[in-house]
NUDOVEX-288083 format. One record per residue (C-alpha): residue number from 1; y, z, x. Coordinates in steps of 0.25 Angstrom, whole numbers. Layout:
<rec pos="NUM" y="Y" z="Z" x="X"/>
...
***
This chain:
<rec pos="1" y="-238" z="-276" x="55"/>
<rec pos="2" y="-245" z="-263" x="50"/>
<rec pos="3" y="-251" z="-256" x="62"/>
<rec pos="4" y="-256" z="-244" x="55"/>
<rec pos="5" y="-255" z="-235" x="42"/>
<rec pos="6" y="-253" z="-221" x="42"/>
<rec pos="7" y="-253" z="-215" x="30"/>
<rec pos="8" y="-260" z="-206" x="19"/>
<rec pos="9" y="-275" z="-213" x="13"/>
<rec pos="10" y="-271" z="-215" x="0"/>
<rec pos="11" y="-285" z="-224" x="-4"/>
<rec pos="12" y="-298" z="-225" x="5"/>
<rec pos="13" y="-308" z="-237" x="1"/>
<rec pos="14" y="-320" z="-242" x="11"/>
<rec pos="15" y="-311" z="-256" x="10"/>
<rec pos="16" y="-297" z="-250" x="12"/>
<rec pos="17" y="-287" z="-239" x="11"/>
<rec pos="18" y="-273" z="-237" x="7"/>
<rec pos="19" y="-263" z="-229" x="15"/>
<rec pos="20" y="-252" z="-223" x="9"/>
<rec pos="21" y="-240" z="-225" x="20"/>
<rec pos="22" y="-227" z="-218" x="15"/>
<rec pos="23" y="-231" z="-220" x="2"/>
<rec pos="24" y="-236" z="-236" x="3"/>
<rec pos="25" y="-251" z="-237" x="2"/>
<rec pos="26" y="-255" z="-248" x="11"/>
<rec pos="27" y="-269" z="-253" x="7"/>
<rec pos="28" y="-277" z="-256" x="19"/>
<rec pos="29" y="-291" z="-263" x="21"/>
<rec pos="30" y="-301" z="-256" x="30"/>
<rec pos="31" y="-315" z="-257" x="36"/>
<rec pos="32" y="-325" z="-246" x="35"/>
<rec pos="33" y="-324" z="-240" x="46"/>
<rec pos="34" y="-309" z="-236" x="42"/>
<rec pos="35" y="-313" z="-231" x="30"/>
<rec pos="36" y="-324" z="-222" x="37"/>
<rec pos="37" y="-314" z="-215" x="45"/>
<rec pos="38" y="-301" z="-213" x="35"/>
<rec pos="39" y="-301" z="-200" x="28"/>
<rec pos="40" y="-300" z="-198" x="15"/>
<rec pos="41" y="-288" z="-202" x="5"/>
<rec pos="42" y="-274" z="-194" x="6"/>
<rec pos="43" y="-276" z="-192" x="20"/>
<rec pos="44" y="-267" z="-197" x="32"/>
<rec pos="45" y="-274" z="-210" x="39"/>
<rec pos="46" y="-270" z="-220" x="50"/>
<rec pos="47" y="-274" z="-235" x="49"/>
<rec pos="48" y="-272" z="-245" x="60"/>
<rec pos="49" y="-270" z="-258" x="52"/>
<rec pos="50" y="-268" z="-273" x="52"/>
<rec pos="51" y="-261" z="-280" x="40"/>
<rec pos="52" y="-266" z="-294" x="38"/>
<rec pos="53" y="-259" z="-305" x="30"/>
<rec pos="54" y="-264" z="-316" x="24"/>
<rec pos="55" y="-257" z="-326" x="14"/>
<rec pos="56" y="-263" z="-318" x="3"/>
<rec pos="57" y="-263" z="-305" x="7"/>
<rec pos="58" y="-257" z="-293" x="18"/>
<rec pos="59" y="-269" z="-285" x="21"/>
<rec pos="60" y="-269" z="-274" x="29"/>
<rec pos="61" y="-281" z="-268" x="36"/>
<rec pos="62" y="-283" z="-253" x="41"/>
<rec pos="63" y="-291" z="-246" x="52"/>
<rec pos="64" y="-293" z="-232" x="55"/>
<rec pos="65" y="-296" z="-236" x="69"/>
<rec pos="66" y="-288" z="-244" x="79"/>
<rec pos="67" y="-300" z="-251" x="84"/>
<rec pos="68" y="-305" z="-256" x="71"/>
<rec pos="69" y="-292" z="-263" x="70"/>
<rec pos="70" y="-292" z="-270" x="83"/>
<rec pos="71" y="-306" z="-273" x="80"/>
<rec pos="72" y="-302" z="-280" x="66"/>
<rec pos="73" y="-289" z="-288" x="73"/>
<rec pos="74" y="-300" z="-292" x="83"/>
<rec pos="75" y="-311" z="-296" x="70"/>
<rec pos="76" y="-303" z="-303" x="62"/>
<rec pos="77" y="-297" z="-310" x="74"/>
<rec pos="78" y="-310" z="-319" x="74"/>
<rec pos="79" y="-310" z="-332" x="67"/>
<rec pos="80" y="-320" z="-329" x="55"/>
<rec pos="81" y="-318" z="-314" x="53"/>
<rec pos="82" y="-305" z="-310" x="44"/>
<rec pos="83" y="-301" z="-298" x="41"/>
<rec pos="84" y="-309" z="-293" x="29"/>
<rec pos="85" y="-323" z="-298" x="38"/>
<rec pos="86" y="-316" z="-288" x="50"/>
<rec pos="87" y="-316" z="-278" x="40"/>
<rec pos="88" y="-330" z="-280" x="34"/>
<rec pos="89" y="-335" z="-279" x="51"/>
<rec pos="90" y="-328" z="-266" x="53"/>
<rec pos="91" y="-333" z="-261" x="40"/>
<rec pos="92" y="-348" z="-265" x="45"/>
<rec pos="93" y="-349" z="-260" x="59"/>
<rec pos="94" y="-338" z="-251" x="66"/>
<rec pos="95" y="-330" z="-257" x="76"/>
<rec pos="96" y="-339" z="-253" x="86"/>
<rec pos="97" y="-349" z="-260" x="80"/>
<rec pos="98" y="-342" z="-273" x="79"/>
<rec pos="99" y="-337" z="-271" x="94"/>
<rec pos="100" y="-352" z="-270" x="99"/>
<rec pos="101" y="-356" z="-281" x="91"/>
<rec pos="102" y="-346" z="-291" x="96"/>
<rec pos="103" y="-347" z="-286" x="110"/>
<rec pos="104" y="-362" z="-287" x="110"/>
<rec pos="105" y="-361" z="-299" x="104"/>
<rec pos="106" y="-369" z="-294" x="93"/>
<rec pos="107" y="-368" z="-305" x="83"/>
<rec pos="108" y="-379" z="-300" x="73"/>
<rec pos="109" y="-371" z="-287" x="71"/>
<rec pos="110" y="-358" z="-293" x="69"/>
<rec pos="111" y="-365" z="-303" x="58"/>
<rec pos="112" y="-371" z="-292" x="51"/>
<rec pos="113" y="-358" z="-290" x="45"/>
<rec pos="114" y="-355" z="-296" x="29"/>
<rec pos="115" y="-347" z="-308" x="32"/>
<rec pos="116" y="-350" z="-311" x="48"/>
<rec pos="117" y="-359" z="-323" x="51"/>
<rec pos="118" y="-364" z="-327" x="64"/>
<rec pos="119" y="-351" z="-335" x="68"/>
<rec pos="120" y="-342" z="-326" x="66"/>
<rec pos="121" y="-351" z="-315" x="70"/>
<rec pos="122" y="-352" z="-323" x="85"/>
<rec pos="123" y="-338" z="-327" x="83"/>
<rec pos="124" y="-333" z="-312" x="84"/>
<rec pos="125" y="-341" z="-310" x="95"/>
<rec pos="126" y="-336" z="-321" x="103"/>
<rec pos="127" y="-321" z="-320" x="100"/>
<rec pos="128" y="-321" z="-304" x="102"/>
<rec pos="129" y="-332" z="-299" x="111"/>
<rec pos="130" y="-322" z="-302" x="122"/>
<rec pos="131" y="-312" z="-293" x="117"/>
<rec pos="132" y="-320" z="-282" x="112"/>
<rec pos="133" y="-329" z="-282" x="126"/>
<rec pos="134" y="-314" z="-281" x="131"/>
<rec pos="135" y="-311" z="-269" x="121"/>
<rec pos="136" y="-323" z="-263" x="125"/>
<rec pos="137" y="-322" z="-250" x="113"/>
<rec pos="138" y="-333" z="-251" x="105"/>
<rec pos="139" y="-332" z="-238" x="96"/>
<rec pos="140" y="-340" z="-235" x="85"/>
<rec pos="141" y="-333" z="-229" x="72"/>
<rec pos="142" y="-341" z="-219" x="65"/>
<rec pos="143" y="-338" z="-219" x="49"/>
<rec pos="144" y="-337" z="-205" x="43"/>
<rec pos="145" y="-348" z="-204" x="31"/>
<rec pos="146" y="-343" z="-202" x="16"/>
<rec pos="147" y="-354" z="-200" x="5"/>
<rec pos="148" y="-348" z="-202" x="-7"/>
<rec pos="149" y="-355" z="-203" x="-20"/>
<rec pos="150" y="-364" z="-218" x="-22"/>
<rec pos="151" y="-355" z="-223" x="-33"/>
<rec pos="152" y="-341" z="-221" x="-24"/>
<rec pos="153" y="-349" z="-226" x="-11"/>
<rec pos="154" y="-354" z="-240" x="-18"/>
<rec pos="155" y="-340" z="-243" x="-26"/>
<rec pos="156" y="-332" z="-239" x="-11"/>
<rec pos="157" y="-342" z="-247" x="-4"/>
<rec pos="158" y="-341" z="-260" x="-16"/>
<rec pos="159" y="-326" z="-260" x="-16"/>
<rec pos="160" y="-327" z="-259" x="0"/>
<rec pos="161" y="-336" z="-272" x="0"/>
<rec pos="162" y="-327" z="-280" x="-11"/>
<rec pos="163" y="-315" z="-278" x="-3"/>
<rec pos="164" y="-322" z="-283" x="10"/>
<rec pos="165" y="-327" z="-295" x="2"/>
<rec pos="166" y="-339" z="-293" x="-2"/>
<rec pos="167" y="-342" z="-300" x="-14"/>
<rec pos="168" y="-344" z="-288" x="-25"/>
<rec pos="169" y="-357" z="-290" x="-31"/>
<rec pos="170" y="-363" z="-292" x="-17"/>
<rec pos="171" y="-355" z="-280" x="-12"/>
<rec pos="172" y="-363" z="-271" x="-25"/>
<rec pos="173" y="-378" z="-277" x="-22"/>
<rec pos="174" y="-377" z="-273" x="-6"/>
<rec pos="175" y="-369" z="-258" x="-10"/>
<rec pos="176" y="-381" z="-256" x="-20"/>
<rec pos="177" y="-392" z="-263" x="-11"/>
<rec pos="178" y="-388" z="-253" x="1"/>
<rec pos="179" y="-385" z="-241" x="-8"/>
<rec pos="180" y="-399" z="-243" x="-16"/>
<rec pos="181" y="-405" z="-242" x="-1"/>
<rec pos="182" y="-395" z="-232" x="7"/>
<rec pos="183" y="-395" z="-221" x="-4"/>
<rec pos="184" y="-382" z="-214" x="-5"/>
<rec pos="185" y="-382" z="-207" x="7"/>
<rec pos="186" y="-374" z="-220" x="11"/>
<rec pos="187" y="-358" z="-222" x="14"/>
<rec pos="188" y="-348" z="-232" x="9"/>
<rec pos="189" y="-347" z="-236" x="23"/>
<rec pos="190" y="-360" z="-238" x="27"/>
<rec pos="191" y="-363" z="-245" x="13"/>
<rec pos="192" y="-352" z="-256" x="16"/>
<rec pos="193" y="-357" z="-257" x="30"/>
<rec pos="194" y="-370" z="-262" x="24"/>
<rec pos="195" y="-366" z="-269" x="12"/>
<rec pos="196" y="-358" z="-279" x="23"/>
<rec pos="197" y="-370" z="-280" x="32"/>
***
């Protein structure tokens, strides 16, 4: 298993990375909040990861963040929620947003997430409030701001969504929906946030 990466950022994208390790780029799927706090490209970055196989496919997953990681193991230990709906939560609320939610049994807020409906939503409550009570570090994450130009900011945040599963010509309606309200004072981040709400 591959517990972290430590290597050079060789690509940066709201829905993953590549690190170039010893001259290997490993491509390395990531929430948002990870993408909110890496640097830019051709810096050094460390990633706390988990590689998932499937019959299909190897898959590894990446986090800036130690505590995003145990929260994502914890996520997708829930029957209903794999790993590409773990990463569409942590790229909606921060993990201290997702901890407060389950703790205070907060269903509606866990719901409001793309993807979660009522059962799951009260399923992830019931199967992890214990732990997390148990756990007891909520901490909330705070994303940097980037303020690119609108074109860059609406294809970064439309690759994003396609690679979370969002079927594209929805993903295009909700980005120019929000952007048409927003303005372009708004990030990547806080675009796909919405767009999955």
């Amino acid at each position: 298993m591959i517990a972290y990466l430590d290597g050079k950022l060789a690509y940066k994208d709201p829905s993953y990375v590549i690190i170039d390790v010893g001259g290997v780029g490993y491509q390395v799927k990531i929430s948002l909040q990870t993408y909110a706090a890496l640097h830019n490209t051709g810096e050094r970055c460390k990633l706390h990861t988990l590689l998932i196989v499937r019959e299909d496919s190897h898959t590894l997953f990446g986090f800036y963040d130690a505590e995003e990681k145990v929260l994502f193991e914890d996520l997708t230990s829930v029957s209903g929620i794999g790993p590409s709906t773990a990463l569409v939560m942590l790229s909606s609320l921060s993990s201290g947003e997702i901890k407060h939610a389950i703790v205070s049994e907060d269903v509606k807020t866990i719901q409001s997430i793309k993807g979660i409906g009522l059962k799951t939503a009260q399923r992830a409550i019931i199967e992890l409030k214990d732990k997390l009570k148990k756990d007891n570090l909520v901490n909330n994450i705070t994303p940097s701001i980037f303020e690119p130009a609108n074109a860059k900011i609406r294809s970064e945040s439309l690759a994003a969504l396609v690679m979370l599963g969002i079927p594209r010509a929805t993903a295009e309606k909700s980005i120019d929906a929000i952007l048409k309200r927003e303005g372009n004072d708004i990030t990547v981040e806080q675009l796909i946030k919405l767009a999955l709400r």
